[in-house]
PASEBA-1860 file (N, C-alpha, C; in nm, 3 decimals):
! residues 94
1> XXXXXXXX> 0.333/0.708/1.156/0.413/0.668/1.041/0.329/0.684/0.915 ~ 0.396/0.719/0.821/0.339/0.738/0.684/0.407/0.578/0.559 ~ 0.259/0.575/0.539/0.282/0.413/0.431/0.194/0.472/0.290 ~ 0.238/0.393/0.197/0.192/0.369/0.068/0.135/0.212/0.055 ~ 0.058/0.195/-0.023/0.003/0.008/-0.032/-0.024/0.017/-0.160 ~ -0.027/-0.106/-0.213/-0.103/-0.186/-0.293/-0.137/-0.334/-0.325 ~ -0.270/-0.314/-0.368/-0.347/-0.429/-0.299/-0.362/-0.554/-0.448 ~ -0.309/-0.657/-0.428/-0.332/-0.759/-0.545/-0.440/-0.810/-0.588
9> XXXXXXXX> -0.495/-0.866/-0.656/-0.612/-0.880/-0.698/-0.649/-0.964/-0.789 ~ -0.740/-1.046/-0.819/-0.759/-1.113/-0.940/-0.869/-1.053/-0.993 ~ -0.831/-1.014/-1.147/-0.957/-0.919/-1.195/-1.071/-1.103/-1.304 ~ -1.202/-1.015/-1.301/-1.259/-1.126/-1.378/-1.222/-1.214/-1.454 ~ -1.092/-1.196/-1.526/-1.095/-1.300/-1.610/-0.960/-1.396/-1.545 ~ -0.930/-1.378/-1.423/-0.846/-1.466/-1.314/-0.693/-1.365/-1.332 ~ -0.660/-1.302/-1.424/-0.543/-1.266/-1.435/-0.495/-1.146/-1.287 ~ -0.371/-1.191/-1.219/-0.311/-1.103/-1.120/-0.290/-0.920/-1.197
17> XXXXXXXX> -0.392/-0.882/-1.096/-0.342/-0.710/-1.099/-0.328/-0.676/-0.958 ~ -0.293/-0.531/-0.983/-0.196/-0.479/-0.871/-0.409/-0.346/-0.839 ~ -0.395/-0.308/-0.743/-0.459/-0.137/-0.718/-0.368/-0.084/-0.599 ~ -0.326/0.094/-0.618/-0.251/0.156/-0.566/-0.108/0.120/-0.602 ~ -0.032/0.215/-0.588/0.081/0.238/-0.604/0.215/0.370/-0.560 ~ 0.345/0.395/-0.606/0.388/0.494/-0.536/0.347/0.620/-0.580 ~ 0.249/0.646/-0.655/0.164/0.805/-0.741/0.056/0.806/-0.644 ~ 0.024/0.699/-0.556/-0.100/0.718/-0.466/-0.026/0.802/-0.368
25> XXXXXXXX> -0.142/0.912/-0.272/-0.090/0.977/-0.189/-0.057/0.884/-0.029 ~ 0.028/0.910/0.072/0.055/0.864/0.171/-0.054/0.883/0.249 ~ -0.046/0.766/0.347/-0.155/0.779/0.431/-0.128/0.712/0.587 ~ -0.171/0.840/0.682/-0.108/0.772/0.823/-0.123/0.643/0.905 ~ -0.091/0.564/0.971/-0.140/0.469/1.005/-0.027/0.388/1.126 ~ -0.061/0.324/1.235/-0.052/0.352/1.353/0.092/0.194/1.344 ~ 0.102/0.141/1.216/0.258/-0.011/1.224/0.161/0.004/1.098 ~ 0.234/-0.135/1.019/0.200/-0.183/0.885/0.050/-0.240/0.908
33> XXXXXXXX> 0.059/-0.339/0.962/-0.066/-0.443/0.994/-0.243/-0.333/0.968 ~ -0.174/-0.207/1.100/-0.290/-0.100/1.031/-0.334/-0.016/0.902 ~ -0.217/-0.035/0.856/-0.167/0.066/0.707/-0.243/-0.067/0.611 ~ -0.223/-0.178/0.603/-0.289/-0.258/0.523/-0.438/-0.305/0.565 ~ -0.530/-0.275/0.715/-0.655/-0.300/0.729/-0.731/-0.162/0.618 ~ -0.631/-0.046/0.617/-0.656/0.061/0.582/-0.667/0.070/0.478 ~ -0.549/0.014/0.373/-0.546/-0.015/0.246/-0.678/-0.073/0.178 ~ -0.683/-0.217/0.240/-0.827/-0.261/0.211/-0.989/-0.155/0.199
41> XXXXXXXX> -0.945/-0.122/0.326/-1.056/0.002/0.330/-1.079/0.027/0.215 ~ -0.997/0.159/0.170/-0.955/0.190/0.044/-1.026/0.190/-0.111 ~ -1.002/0.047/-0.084/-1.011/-0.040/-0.223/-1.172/-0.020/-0.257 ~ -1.147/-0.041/-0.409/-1.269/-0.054/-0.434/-1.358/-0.177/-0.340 ~ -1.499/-0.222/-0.431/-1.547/-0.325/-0.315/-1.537/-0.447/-0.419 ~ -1.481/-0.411/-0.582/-1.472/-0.532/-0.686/-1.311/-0.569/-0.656 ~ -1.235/-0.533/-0.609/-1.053/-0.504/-0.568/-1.081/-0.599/-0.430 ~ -1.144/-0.529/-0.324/-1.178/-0.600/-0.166/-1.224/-0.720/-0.185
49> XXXXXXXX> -1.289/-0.748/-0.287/-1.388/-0.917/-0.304/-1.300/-0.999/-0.369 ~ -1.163/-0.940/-0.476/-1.072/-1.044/-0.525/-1.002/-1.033/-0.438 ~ -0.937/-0.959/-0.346/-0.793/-0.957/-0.316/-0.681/-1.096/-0.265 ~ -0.567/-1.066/-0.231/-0.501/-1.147/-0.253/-0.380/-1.114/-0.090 ~ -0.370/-1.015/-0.161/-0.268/-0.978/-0.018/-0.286/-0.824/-0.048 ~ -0.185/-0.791/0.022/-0.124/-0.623/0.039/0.004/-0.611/0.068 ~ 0.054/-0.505/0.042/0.206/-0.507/0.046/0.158/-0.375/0.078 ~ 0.234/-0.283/0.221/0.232/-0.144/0.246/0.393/-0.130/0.224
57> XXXXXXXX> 0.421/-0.038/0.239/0.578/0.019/0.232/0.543/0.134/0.307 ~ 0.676/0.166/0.404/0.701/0.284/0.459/0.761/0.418/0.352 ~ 0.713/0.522/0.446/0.748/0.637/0.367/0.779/0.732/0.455 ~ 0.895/0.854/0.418/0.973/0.957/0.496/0.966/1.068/0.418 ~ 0.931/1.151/0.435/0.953/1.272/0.348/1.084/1.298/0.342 ~ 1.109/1.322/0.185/1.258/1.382/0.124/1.257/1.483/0.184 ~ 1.360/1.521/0.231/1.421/1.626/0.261/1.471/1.743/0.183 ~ 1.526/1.681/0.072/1.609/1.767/-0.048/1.456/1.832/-0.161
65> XXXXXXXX> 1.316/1.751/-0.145/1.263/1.798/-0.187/1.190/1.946/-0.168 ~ 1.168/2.044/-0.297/1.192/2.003/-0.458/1.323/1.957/-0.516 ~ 1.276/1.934/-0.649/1.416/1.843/-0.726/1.503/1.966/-0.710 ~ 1.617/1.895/-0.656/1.738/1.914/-0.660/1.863/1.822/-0.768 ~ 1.821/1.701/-0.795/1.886/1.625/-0.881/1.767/1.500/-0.974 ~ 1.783/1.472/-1.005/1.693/1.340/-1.078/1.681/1.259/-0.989 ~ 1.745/1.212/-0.837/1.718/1.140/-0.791/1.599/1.174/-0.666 ~ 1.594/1.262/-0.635/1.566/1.412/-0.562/1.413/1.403/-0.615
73> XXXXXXXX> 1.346/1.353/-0.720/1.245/1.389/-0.791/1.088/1.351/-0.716 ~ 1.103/1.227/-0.629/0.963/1.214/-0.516/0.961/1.287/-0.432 ~ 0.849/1.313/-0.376/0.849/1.387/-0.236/0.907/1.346/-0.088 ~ 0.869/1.138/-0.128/0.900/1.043/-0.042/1.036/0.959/-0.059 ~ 1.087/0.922/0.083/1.140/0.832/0.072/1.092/0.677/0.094 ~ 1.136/0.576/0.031/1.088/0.499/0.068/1.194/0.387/0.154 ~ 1.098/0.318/0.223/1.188/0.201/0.316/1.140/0.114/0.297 ~ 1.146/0.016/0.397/1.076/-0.142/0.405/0.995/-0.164/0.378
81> XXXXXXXX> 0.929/-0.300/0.343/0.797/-0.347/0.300/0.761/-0.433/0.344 ~ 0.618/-0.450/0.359/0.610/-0.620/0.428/0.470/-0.632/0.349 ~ 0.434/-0.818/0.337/0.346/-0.825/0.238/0.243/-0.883/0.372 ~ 0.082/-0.844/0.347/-0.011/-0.960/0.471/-0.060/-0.965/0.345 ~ -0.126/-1.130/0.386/-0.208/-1.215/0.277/-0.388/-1.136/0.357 ~ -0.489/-1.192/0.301/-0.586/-1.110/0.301/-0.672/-1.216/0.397 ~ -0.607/-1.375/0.410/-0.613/-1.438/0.514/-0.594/-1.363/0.621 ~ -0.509/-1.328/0.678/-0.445/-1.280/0.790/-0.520/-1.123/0.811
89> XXXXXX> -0.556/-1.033/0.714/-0.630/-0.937/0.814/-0.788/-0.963/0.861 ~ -0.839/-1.040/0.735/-1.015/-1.079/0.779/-1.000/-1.177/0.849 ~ -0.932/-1.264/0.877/-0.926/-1.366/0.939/-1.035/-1.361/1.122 ~ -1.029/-1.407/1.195/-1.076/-1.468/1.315/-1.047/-1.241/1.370 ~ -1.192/-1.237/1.416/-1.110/-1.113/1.522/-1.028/-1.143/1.625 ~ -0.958/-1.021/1.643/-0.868/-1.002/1.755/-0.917/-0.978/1.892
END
């Protein structure tokens, strides 16, 4: 399966930011749970030391792509999302 993520963060001065988004390229990964150990990966190591959670989303390649209409205009489709807190992947090994 192909996912997109991005990872929340508190930058130095406490305020919530986002890293990655749907301009980031797709990347394979085996359910979500792996797509977000992956995400982390990822991340910078100042992004990995605030984080907060992750949110991956699934992705399908368009079909109709190239643009065919304005709606037509990603490469991806997108589907579901699910958010893990950053508890839940460092947490206790498996």
């Amino acid at each position: 399966m192909m996912f997109k993520s991005m990872v929340w963060y508190r930058n130095a001065t406490g305020a919530l930011r986002s890293s990655g988004d749907l301009l980031d390229p797709a990347y394979e990964a085996c359910g979500s749970l792996d797509a977000a150990h992956k995400a982390l990966h990822r991340a910078t190591p100042f992004v990995r030391s605030k984080a907060i959670s992750v949110v991956v989303t699934i992705c399908t390649p368009n079909k109709t792509y190239p643009v065919s209409s304005v709606i037509d205009r990603d490469p991806w489709m997108y589907h579901g999302t699910k958010e893990y807190f950053v508890d839940q992947l460092v947490g206790a090994a498996a």
